[in-house]
N, CA, C and O atoms as CSV, one atom per row, in Angstrom:
chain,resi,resn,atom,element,x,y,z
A,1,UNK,N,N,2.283,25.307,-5.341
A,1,UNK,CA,C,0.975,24.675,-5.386
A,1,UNK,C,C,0.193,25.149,-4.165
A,1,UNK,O,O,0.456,24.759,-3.027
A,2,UNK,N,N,-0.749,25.982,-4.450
A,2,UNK,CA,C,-1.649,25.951,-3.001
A,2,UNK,C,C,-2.394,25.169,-2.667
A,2,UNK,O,O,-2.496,24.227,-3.453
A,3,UNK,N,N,-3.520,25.093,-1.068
A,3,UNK,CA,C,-3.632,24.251,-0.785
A,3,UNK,C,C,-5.160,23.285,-1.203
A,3,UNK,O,O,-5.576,22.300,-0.593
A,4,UNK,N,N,-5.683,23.849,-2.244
A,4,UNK,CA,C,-7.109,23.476,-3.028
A,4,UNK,C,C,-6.311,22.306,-3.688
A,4,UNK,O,O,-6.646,21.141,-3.476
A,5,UNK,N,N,-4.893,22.734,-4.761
A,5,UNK,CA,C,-4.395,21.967,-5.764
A,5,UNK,C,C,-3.592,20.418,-4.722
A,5,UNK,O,O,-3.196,19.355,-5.200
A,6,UNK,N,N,-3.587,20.750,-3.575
A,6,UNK,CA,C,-2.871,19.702,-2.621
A,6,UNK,C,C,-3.597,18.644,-2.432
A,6,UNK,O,O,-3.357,17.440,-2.519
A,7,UNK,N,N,-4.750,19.405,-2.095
A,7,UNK,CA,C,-6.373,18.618,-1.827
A,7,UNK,C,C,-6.794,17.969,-2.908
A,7,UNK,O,O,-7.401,16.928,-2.656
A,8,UNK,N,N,-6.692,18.196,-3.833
A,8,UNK,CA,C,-7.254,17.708,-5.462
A,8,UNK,C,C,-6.489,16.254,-5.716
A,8,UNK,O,O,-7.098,15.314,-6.227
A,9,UNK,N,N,-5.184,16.163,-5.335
A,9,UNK,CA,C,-4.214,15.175,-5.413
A,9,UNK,C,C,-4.144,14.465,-4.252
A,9,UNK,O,O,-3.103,13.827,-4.406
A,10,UNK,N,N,-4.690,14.106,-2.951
A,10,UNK,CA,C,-4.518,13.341,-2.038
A,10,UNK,C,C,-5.978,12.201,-2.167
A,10,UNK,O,O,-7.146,12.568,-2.290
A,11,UNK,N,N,-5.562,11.009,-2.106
A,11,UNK,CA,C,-6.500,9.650,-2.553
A,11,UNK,C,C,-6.474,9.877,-3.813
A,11,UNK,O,O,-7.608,10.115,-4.227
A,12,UNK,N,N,-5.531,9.916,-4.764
A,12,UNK,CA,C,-5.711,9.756,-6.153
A,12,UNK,C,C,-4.840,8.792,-6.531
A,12,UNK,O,O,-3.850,8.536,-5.845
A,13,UNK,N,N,-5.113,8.168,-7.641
A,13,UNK,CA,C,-3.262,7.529,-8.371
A,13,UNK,C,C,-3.412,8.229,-9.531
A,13,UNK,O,O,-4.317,8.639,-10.259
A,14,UNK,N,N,-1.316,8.231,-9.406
A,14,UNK,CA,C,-0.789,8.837,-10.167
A,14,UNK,C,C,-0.833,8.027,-11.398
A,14,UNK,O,O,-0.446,6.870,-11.567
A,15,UNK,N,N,-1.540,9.096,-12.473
A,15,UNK,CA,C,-1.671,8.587,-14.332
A,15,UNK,C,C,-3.215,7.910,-14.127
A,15,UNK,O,O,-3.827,7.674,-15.169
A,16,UNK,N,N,-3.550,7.745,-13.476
A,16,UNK,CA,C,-5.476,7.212,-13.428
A,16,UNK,C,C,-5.901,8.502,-13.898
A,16,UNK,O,O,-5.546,9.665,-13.707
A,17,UNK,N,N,-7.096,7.699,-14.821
A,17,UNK,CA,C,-7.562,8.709,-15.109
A,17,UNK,C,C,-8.666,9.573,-14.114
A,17,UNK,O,O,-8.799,9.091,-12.989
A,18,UNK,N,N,-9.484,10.827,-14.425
A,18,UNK,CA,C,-9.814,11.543,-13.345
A,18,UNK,C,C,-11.144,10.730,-13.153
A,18,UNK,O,O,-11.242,10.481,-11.952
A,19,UNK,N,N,-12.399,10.123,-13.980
A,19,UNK,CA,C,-13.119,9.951,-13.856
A,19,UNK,C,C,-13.237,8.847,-12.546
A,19,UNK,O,O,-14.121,8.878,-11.689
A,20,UNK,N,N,-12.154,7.904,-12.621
A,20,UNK,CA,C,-12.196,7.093,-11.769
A,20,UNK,C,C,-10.507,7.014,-10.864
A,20,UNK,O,O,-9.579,6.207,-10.912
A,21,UNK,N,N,-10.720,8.163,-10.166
A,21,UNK,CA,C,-9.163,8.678,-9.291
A,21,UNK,C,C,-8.724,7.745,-8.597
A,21,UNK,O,O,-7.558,7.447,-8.853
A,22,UNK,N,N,-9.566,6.759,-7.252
A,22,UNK,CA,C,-8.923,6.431,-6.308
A,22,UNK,C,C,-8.736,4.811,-7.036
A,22,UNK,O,O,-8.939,4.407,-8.181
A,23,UNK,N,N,-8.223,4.091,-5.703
A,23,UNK,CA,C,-7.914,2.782,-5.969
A,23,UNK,C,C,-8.651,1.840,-6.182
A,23,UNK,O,O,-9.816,1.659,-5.827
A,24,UNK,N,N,-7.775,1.042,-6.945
A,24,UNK,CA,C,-9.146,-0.516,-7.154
A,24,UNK,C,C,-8.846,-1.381,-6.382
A,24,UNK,O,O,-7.701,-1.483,-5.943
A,25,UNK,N,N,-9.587,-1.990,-6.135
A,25,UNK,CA,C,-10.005,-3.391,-5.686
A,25,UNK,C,C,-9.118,-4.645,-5.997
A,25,UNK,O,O,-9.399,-5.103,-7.104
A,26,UNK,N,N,-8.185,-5.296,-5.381
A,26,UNK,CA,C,-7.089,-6.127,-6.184
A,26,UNK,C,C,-5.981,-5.668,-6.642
A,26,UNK,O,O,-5.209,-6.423,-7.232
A,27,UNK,N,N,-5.673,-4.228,-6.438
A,27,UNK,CA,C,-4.247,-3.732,-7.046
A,27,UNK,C,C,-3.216,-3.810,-5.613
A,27,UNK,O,O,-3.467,-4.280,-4.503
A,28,UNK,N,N,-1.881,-3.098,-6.178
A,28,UNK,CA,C,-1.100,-3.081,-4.730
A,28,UNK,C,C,-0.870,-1.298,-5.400
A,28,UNK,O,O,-0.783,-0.789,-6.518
A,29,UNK,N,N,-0.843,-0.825,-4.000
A,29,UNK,CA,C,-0.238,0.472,-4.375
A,29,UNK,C,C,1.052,1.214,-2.952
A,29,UNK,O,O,1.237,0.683,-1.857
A,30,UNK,N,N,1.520,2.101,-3.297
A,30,UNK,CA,C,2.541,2.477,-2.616
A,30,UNK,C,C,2.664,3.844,-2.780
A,30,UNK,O,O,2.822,4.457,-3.836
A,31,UNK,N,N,2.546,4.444,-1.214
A,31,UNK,CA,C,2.412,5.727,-1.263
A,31,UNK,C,C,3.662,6.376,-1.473
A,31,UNK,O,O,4.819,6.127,-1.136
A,32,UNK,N,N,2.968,7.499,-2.281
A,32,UNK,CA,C,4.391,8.788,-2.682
A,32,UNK,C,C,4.601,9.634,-1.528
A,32,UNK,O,O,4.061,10.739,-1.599
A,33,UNK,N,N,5.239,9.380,-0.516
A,33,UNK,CA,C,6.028,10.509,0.024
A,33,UNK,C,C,6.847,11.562,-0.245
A,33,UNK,O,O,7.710,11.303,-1.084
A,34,UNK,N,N,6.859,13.136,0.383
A,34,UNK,CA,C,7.477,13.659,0.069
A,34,UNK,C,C,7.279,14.342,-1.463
A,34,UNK,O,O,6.597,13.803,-2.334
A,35,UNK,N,N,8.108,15.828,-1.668
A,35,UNK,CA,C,8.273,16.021,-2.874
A,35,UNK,C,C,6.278,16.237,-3.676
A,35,UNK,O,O,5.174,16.029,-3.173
A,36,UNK,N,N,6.826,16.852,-5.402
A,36,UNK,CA,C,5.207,17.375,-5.859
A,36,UNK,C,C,4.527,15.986,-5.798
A,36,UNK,O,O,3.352,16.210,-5.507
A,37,UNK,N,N,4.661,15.074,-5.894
A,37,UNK,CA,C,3.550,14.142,-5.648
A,37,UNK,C,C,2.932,14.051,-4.389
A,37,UNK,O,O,1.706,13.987,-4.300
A,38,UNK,N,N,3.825,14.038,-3.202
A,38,UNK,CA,C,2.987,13.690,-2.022
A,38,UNK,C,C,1.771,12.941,-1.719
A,38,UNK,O,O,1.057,13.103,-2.708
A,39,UNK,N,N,1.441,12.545,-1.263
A,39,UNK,CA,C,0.431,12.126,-1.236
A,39,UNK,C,C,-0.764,11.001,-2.340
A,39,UNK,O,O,-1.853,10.498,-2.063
A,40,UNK,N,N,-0.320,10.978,-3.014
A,40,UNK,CA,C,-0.622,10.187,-4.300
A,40,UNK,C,C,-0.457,8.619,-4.317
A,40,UNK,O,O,0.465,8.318,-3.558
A,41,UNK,N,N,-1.023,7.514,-4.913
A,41,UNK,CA,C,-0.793,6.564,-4.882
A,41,UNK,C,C,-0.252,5.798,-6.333
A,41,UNK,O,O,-0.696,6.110,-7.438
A,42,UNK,N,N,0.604,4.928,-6.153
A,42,UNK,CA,C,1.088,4.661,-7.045
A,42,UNK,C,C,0.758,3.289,-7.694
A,42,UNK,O,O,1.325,2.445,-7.000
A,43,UNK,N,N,0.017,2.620,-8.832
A,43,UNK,CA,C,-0.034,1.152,-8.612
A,43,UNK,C,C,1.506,0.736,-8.994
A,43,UNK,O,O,2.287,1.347,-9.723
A,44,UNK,N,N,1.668,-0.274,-8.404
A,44,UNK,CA,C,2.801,-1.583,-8.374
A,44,UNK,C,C,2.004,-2.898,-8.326
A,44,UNK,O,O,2.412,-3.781,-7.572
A,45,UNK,N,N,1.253,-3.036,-8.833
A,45,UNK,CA,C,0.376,-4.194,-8.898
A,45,UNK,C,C,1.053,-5.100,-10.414
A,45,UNK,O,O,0.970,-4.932,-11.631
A,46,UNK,N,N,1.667,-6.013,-9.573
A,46,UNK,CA,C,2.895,-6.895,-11.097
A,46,UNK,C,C,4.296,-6.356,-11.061
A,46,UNK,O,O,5.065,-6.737,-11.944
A,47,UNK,N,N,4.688,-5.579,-10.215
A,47,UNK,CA,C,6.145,-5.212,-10.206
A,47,UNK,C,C,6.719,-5.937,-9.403
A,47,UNK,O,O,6.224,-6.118,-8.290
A,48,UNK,N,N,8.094,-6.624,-9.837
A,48,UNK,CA,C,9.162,-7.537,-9.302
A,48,UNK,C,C,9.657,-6.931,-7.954
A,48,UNK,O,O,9.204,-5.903,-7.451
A,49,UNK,N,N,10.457,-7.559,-7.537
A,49,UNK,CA,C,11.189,-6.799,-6.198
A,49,UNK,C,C,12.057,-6.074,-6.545
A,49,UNK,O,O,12.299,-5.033,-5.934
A,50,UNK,N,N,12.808,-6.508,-7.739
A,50,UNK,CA,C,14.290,-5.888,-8.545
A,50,UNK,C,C,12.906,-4.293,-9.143
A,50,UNK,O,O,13.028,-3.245,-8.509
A,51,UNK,N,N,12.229,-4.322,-9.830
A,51,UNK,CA,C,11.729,-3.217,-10.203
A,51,UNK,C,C,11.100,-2.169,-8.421
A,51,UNK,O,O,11.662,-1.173,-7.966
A,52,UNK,N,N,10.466,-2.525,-8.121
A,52,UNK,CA,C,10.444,-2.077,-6.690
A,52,UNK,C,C,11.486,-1.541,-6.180
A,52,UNK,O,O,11.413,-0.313,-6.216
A,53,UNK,N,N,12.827,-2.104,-5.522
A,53,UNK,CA,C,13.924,-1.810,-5.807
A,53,UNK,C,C,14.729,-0.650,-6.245
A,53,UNK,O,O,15.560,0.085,-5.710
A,54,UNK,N,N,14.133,-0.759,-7.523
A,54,UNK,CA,C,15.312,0.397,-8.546
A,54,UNK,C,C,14.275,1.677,-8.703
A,54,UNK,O,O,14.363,2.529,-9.586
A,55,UNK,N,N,13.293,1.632,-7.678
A,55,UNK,CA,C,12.622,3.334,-7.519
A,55,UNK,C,C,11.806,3.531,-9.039
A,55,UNK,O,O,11.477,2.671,-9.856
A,56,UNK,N,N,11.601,5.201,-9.063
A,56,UNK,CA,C,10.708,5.066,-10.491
A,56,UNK,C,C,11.042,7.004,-10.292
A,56,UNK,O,O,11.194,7.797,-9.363
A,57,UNK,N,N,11.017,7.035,-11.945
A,57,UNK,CA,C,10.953,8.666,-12.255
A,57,UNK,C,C,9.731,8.927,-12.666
A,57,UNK,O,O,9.365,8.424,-13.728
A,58,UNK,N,N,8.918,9.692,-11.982
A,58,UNK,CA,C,7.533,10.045,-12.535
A,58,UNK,C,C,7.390,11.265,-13.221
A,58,UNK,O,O,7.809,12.257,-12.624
A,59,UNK,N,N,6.679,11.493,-14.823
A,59,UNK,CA,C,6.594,12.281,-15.129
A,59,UNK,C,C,5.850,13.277,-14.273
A,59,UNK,O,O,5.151,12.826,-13.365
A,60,UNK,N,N,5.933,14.786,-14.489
A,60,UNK,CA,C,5.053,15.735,-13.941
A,60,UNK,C,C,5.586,17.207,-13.778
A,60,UNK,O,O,6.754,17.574,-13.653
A,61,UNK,N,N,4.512,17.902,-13.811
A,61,UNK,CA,C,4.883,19.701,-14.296
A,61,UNK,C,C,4.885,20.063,-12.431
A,61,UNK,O,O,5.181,21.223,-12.145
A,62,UNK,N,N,4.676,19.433,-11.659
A,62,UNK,CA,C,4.626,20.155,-10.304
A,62,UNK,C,C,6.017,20.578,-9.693
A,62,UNK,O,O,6.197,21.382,-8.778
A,63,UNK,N,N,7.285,19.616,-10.639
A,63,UNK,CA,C,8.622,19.435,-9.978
A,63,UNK,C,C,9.414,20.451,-10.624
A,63,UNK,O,O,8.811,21.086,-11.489
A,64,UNK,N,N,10.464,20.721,-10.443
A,64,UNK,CA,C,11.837,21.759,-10.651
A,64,UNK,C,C,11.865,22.046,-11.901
A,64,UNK,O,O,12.393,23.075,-12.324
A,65,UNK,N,N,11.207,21.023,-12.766
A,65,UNK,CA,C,11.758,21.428,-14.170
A,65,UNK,C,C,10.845,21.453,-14.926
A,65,UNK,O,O,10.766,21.556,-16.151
A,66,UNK,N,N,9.845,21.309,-13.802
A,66,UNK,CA,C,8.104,21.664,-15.018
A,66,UNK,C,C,7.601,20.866,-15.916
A,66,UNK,O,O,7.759,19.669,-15.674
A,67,UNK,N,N,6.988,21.166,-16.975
A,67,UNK,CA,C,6.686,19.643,-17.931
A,67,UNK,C,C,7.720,18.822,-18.771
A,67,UNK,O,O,7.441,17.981,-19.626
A,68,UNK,N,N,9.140,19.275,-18.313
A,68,UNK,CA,C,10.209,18.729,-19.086
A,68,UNK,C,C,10.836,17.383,-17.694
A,68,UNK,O,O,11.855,16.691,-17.667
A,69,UNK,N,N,9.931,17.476,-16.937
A,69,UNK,CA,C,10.753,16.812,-15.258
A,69,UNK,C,C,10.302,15.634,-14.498
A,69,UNK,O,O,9.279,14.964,-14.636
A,70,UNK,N,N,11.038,15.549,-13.871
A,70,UNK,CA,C,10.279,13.894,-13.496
A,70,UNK,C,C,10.932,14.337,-12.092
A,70,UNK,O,O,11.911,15.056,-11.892
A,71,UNK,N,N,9.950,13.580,-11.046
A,71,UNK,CA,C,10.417,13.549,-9.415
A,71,UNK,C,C,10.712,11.901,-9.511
A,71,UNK,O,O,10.040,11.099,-10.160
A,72,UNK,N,N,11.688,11.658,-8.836
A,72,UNK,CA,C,12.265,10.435,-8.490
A,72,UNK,C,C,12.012,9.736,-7.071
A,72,UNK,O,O,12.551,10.107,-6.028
A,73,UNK,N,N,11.224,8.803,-7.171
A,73,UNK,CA,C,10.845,8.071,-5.687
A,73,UNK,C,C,11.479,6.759,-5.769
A,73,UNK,O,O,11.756,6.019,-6.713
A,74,UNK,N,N,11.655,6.672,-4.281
A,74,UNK,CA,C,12.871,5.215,-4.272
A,74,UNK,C,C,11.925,4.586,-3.038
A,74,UNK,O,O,11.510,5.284,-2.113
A,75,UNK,N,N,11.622,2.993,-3.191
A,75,UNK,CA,C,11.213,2.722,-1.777
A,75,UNK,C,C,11.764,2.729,-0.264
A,75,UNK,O,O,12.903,2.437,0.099
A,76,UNK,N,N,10.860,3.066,0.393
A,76,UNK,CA,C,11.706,3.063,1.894
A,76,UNK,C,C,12.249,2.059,2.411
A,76,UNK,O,O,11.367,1.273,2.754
A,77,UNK,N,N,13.855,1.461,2.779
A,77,UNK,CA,C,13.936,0.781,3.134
A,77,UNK,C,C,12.997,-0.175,4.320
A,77,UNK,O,O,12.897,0.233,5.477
A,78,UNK,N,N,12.446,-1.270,3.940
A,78,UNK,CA,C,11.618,-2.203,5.023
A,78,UNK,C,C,10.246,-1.821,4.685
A,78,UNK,O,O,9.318,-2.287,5.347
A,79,UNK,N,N,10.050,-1.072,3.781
A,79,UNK,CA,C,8.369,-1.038,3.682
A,79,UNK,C,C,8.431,-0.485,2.028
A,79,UNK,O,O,9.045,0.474,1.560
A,80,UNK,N,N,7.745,-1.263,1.511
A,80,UNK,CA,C,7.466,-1.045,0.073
A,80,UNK,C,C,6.002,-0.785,-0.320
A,80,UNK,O,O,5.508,-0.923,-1.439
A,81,UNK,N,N,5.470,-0.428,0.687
A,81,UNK,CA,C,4.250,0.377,0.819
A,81,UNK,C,C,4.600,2.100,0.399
A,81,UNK,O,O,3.829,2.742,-0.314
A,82,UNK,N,N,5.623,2.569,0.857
A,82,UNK,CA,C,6.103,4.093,0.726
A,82,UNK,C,C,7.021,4.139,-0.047
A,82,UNK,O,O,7.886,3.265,-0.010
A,83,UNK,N,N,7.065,5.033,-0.827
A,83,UNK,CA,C,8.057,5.724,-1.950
A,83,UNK,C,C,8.314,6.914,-1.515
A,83,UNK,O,O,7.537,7.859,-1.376
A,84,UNK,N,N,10.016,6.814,-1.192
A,84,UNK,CA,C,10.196,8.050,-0.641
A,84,UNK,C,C,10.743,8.948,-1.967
A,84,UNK,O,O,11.427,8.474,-2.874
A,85,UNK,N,N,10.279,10.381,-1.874
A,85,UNK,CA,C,10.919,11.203,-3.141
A,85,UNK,C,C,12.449,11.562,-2.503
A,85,UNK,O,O,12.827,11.885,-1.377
A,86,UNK,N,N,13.233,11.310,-3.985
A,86,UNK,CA,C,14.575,11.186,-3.665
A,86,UNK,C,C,14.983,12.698,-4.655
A,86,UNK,O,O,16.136,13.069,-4.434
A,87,UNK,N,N,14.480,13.271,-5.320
A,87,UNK,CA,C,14.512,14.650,-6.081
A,87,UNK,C,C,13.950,14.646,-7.322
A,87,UNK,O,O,13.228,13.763,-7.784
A,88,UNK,N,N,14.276,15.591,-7.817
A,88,UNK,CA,C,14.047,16.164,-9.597
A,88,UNK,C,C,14.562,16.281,-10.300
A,88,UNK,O,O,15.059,17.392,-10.487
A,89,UNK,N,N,14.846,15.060,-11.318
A,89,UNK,CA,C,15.560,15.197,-12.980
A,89,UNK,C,C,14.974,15.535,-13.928
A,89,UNK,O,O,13.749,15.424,-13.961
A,90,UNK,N,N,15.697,16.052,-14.988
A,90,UNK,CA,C,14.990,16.018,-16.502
A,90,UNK,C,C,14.846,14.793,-17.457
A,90,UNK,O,O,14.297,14.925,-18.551
């Protein structure tokens, strides 16, 4: 990814649509660290602690296995503000 396509994806959430990229007003979100998301925000606005918790596989063509792949983010222990990327499954 060069660095225009890096730029295109930082203050966005991930699966919003493009017209209206950044965050709303009243949601909770949690940044993607690490890995093809980087930088991206995620809503968790209504997710349990047990779902928080058990991380999330995000679809996306930026990771190892292309549009068949998902990057895996797990929260950082003590802050559930950050999702750290933990790798790339199919």
């Amino acid at each position: 990814m060069d660095s225009d396509d890096e730029q295109l994806l930082r203050g966005r959430v991930y699966g919003q649509d493009h017209e209206r990229p950044g965050p709303r007003p009243g949601q909770s979100y949690a940044e993607l660290v690490g890995g093809p998301l980087d930088g991206l925000l995620l809503d968790i606005t209504g997710w349990t602690q047990e779902e928080v918790d058990a991380g999330v596989g995000l679809r996306t063509e930026l990771g190892r296995f292309g549009a068949d792949g998902r990057a895996t983010y797990r929260p950082r222990p003590g802050d559930r503000r950050r999702f750290d990327w933990s790798g790339d499954i199919r």
